[in-house]
C-alpha positions as CSV (number, residue, x, y, z in Angstrom):
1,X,-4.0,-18.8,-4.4
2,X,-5.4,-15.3,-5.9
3,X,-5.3,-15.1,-10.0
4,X,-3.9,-11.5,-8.7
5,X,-0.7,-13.6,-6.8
6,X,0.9,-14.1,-10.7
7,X,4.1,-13.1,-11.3
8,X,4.3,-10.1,-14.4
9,X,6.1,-12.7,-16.7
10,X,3.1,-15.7,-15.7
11,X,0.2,-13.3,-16.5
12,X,1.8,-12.6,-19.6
13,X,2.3,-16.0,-20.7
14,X,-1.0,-17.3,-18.9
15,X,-2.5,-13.9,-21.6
16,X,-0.5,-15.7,-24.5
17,X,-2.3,-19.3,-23.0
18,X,-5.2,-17.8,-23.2
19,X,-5.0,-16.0,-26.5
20,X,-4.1,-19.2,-28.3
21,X,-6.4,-21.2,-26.7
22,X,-9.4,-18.7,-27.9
23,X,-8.2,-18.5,-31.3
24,X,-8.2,-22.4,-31.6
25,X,-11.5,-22.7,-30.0
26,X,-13.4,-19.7,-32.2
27,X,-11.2,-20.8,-35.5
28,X,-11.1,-24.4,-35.6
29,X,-13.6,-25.6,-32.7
30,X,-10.5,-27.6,-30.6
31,X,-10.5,-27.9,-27.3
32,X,-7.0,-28.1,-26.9
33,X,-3.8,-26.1,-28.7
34,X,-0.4,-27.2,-29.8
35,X,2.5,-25.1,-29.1
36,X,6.1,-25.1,-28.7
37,X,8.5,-23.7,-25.8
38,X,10.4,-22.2,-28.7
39,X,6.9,-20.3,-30.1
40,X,6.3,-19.0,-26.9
41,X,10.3,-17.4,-27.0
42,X,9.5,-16.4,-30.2
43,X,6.9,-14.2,-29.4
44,X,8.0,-12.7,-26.1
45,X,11.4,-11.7,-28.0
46,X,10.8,-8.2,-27.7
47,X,10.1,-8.2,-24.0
48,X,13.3,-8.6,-21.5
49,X,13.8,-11.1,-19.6
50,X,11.3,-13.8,-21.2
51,X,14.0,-17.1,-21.3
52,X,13.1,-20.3,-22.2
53,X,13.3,-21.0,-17.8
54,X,11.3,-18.0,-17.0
55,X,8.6,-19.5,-19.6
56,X,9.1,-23.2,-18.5
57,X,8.3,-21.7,-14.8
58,X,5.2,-20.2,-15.6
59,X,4.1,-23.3,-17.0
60,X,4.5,-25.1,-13.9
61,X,3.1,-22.8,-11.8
62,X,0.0,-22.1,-13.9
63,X,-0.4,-26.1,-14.1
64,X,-0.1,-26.4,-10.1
65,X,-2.6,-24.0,-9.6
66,X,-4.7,-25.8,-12.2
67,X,-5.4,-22.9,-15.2
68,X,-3.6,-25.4,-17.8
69,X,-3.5,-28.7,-18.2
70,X,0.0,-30.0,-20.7
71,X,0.6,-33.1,-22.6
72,X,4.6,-32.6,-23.0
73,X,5.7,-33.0,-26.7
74,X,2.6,-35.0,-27.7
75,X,1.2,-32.3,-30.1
76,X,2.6,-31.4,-33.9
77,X,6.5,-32.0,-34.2
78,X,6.5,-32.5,-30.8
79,X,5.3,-29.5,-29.3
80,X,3.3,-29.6,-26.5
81,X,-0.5,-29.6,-25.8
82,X,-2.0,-27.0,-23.7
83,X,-5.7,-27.0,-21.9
84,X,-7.0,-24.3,-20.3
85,X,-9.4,-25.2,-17.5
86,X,-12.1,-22.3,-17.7
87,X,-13.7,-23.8,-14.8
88,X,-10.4,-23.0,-12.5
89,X,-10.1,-19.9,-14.3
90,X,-13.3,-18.6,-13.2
91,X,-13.1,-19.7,-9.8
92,X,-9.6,-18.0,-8.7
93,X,-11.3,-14.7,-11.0
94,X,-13.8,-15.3,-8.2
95,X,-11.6,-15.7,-5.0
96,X,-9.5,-12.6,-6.8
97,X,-12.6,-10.4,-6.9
98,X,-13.9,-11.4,-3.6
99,X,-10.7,-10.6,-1.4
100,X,-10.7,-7.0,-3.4
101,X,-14.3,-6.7,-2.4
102,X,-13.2,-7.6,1.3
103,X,-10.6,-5.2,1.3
104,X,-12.6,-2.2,-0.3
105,X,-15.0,-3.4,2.6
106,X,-12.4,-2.8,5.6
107,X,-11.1,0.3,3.6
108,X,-14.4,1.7,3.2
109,X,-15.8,1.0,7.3
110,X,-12.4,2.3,8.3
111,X,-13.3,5.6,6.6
112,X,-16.9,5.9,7.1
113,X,-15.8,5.4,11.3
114,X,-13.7,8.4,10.6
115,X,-16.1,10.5,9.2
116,X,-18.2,9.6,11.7
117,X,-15.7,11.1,14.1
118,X,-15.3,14.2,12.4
119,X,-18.7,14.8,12.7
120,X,-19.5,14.2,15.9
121,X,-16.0,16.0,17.3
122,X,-17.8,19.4,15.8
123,X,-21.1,18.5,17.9
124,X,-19.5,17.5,21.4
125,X,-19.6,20.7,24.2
126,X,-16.4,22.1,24.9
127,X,-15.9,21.9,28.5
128,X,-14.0,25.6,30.2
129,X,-11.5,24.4,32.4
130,X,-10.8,26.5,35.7
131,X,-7.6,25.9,37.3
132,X,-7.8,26.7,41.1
133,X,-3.7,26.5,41.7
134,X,-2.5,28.8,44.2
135,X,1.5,30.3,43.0
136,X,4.0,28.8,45.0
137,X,5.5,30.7,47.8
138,X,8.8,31.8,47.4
139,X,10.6,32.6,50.6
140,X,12.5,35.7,49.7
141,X,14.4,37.7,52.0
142,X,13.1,41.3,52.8
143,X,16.1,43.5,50.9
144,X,16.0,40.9,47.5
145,X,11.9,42.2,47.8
146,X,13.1,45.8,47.8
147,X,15.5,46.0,45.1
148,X,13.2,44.2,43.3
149,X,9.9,46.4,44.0
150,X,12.3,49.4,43.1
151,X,13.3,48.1,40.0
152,X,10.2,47.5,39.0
153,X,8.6,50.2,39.9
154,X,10.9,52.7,38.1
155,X,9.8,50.8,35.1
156,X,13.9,50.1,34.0
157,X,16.1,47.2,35.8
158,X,19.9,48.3,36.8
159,X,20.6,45.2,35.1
160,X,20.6,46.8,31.7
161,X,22.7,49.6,32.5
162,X,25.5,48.1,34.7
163,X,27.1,48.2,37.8
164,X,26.7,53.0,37.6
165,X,22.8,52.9,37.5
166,X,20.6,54.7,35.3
167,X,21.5,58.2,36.8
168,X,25.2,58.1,36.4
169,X,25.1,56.3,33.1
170,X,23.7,59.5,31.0
């Protein structure tokens, strides 16, 4: 599992984790935080969507993937206690950044094979191709050759001026 593989709603409240956990660390020097379900609704009330489930679920999955660690309504009035494990956090950052670097990687030989291509199609000889194919044969009779030399020769078909010919047509 990628750090990139979160869901909008658990990067947000991974963020909010995160946040609070950083502010307790800098402010009072605890390893730990103590926050309610109810806190975490509180502050996502502007944002849609952000129920007390969608929340709940984003715990779990950020505490199977091992970012937090919670003590369930063990810290003040019963709220619950979060850990972050910066040690996890750093390693799926890691796995995240190398599977981007992987995938540049594939992107990038893909493109430099191309432009390899485009070079070289510039460079290759064009070949002149010579076709030595005879016409077929056509077995006309010897008046259907006439009409048609005649035709052809006086530069205008009958066909374009009907069954009177050219003469009789003007």
């Amino acid at each position: 599992m990628r750090l990139t593989q979160l869901t909008p709603s658990e990067a947000a409240v991974f963020e909010q984790i995160q946040f609070l956990d950083n502010h307790f660390k800098t402010k009072f020097g605890l390893e730990c935080f103590s926050q309610s379900v109810q806190q975490f609704i509180n502050f996502f009330a502007d944002k849609q969507g952000y129920t007390r489930r969608t929340i709940q679920n984003a715990f779990r999955k950020l505490e199977e993937l091992g970012l937090i660690s919670i003590a369930y309504n063990q810290g003040f009035k019963g709220a619950n206690l979060f850990y972050v494990n910066l040690e996890k956090l750093e390693e799926l950052r890691k796995s995240s950044l190398d599977a981007s670097t992987k995938a540049c990687d594939k992107v990038k030989a893909v493109f430099q094979k191309f432009l390899s291509i485009a070079v070289n199609a510039g460079k290759e000889p064009v070949e002149d191709v010579t076709v030595n194919a005879e016409l077929p044969a056509l077995g006309f009779d010897l008046s259907m050759s006439e009409m048609m030399d005649d035709e052809l020769l006086a530069g205008i078909p009958n066909v374009f001026f009907g069954e009177y010919g050219y003469r009789e047509a003007l």
